[in-house]
N, C-alpha and C positions, 0 to 999 in steps of 0.2 A: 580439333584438339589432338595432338601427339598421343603416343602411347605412353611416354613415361607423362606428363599432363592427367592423363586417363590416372592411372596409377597413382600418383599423387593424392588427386580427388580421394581415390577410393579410401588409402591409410586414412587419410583425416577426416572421414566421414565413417572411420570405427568408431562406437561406442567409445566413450570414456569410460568404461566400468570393464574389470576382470582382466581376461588376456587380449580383451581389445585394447586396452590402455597398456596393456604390455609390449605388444606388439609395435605399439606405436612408437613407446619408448625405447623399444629395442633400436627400430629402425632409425629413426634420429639420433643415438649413439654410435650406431653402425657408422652413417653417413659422414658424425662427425670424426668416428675413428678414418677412415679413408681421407677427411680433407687436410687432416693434420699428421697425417703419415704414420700414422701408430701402428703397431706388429700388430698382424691379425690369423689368426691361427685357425685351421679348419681342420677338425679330425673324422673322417668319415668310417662309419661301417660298408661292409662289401655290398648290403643291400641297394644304396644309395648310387652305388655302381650299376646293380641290374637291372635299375628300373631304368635303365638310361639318361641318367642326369649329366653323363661328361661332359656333353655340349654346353650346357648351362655354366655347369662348373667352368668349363676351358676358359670361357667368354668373360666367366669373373677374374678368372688368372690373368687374362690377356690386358684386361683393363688398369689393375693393380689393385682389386678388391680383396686378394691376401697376400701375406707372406710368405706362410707355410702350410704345407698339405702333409697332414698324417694318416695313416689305410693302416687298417690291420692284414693279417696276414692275404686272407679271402679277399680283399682288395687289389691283392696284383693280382691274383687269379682271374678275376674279371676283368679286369682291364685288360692284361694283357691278350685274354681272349676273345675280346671285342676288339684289339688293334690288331690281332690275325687273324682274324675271323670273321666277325663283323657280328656275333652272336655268342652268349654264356649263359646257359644253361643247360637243366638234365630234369628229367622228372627222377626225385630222390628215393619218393618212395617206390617205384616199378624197381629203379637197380640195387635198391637196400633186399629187395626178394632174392635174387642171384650173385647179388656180391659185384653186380658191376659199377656200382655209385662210385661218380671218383674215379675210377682203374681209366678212362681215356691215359692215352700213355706221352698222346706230344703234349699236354699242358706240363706236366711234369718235367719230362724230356729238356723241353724249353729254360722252363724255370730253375729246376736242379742242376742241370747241367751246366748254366749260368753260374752260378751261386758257386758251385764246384770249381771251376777253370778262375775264379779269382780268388780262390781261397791264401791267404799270406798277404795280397796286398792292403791298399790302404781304402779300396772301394764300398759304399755302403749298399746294403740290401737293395736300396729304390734305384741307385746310381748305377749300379750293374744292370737292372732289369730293361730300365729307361735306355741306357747306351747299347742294349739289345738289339732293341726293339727299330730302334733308330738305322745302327749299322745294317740291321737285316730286312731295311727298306720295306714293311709290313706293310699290308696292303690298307689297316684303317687309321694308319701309326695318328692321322691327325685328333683320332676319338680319341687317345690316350693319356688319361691323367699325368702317368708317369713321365713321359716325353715330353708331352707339352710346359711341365715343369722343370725338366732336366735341360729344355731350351730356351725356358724363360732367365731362367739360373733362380727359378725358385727353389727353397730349400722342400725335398720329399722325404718323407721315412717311412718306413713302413714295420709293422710290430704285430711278428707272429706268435703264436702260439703251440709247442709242439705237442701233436695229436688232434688240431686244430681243423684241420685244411687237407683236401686228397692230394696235395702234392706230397704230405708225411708218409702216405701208405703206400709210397714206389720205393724200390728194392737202389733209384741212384741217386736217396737222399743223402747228402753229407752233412750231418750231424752238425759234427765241428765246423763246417764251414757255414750252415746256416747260424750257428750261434754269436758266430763272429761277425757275421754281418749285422746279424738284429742288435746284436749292441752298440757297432757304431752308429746303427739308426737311432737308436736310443741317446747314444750320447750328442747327435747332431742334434735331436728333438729339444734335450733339456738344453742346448744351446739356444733355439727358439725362445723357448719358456724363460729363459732369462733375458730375452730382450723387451717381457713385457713389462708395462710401464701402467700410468695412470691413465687411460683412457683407452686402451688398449680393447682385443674383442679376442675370445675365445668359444669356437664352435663345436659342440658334441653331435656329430647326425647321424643318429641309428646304429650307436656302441653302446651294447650294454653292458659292457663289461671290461674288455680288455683297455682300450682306449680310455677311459674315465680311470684307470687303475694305473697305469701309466704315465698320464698328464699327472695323477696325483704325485705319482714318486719323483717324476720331473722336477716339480714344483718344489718340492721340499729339498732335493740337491741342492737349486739356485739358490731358495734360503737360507740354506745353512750354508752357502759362499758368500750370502749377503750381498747378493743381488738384490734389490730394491725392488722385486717382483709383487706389488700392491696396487691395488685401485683399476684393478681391470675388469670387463664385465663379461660374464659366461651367458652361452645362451645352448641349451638341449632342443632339438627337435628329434621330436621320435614317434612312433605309430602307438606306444601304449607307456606309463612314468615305469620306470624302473627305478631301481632300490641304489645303485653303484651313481649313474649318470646324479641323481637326486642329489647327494650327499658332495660322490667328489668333484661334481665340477659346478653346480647349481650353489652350494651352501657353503660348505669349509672353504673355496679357496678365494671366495669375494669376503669372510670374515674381516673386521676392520677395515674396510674402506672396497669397494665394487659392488658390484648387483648381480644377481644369476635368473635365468629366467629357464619356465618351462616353456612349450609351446609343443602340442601335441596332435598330429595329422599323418594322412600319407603324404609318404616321402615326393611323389609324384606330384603331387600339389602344392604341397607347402613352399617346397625348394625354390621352384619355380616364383613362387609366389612373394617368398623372399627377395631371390636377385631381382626384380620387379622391383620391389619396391623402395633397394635403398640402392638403386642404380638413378 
C-alpha cells in the first residue's frame, strides 16, 4: 500500500461526527479546489515557520497546492534566518533580563538594510527580501519560503506590524521605507483576495490577529470594487480558538454562500497531517 493509499484510508476511516466530519470535508474541498484550479491562499503566523514546516510548505508550492503565501511580519524573520543560518531562535525570557532579546544585530542589518536600499522603487516588502536572499547565494536559500515563491513566481507578501518584531528596535530601521513596502504587500494581497471565487480555499495557520485583520480589510476593498469575491471556503488551524481568527475569517467572510472551519492542534502535526492528506 502507498503512502498517499495509507493516507487516504486513514481521512475516510474519521468518524463522521464533529471535526472528524470536518476535516474530511475540508479535505475533499481542498482536493477539489487544486483539481479545478481555484486561488488558494495561505496566510501563515511566524510560529508555523519555527517549528520547521518550510519543507512541507515548499513541496505544497512546488506542486501547485497554492497561490499565494501571506507571513506577518516575524515571518521573514524566521525565514530568512533559517535560509542563512539554518536555525531561528533565542530563549526570550534569559535576554528579556538584560535587554538582549532581539538586539542580534545581522538579522536586522540584513532585513533593514534591505528594505532601506529600495526605498522609491516599485518593489514589495517579500520581493526585496526574497531577491536578497537569492542574489546573496545563502547558504539554506532552498529552506526559504520567500524564495522559493519569488522563484516559483508565486505571489508573497508579507504584513508587519510596527513595534512588532526585533527588527523595530535597531537604530537602521527606516520608518518610511518599511511602510511603503508593507503597503504594496498589502495592495498585492487584496489583489489575491480578489481573485477568489466560488470554490476557492482560504487558510489561517497560527495568526491571531494581525493576518485575520488584514485578509478582513482585503476582502471588503474587492467588495466594494465588486469583485465577485463569494463562495469560498476558510479553514483556521491553530494550537488554542481565538476571538479575531473565529470571527474574521471562520464566520463573516463565508456569510452568504462558503463555509469556515476550525480545526485546532499543534502546528507540527496538524500541517503535516494536512498536506498528507489532500495531496
Amino acid at each position: 500500500v502507498s503512502s498517499s493509499d495509507s493516507m487516504k484510508k486513514f481521512v475516510e476511516a474519521l468518524p463522521e461526527i464533529l471535526i472528524g466530519k470536518d476535516f474530511k470535508e475540508f479535505v475533499a474541498l481542498y482536493r477539489r479546489a487544486v483539481s479545478q484550479k481555484k486561488y488558494i491562499i495561505w496566510m501563515l503566523g511566524a510560529h508555523t515557520i519555527k517549528c520547521g514546516l518550510n519543507p512541507i510548505i515548499i513541496q505544497l508550492m512546488k506542486k501547485g497546492y497554492l497561490s499565494h503565501l501571506a507571513l506577518n511580519g516575524a515571518g521573514a524573520i524566521h525565514d530568512v534566518e533559517i535560509a542563512r543560518w539554518g536555525t531561528t531562535s533565542e530563549d526570550v525570557a534569559a535576554g528579556l533580563q538584560d535587554g538582549s532579546f532581539g538586539m542580534v544585530k545581522e538579522t536586522a542589518h540584513f532585513i533593514n538594510e534591505a528594505v532601506s536600499q529600495n526605498a522609491g522603487n516599485d518593489l514589495g516588502y517579500a520581493e526585496i527580501l526574497a531577491r536578497e536572499l537569492i542574489n546573496q547565494k545563502v547558504a539554506n536559500l532552498k529552506l526559504s519560503l520567500l524564495a522559493t515563491a519569488y522563484r516559483l513566481h508565486i505571489p508573497v507578501s508579507l504584513h508587519p506590524a510596527i513595534g512588532t518584531e526585533i527588527i523595530h528596535q535597531h537604530p537602521n530601521l527606516n520608518g518610511a521605507a518599511l511602510g511603503e513596502k508593507s503597503l504594496l504587500d498589502f495592495q498585492l494581497f487584496t489583489h489575491s483576495v480578489s481573485q477568489l471565487r466560488r470554490g476557492s480555499i482560504v487558510l489561517n495557520i497560527g495568526s491571531a490577529v494581525i493576518l485575520p485583520e488584514v485578509f478582513l480589510k482585503a476582502l471588503t476593498v474587492t467588495r466594494n470594487l465588486k469583485f465577485p469575491v463569494n463562495g469560498f471556503y476558510t479553514a483556521v488551524f491553530d494550537m488554542i480558538r481565538h476571538y479575531r481568527p473565529t470571527v474574521n475569517v471562520v464566520q463573516r467572510p463565508t456569510q452568504g454562500g462558503g463555509k469556515g472551519f476550525y480545526f485546532l492542534g499543534q502546528h507540527e502535526i496538524m500541517i503535516p497531517l494536512l498536506a498528507a492528506a489532500i495531496q
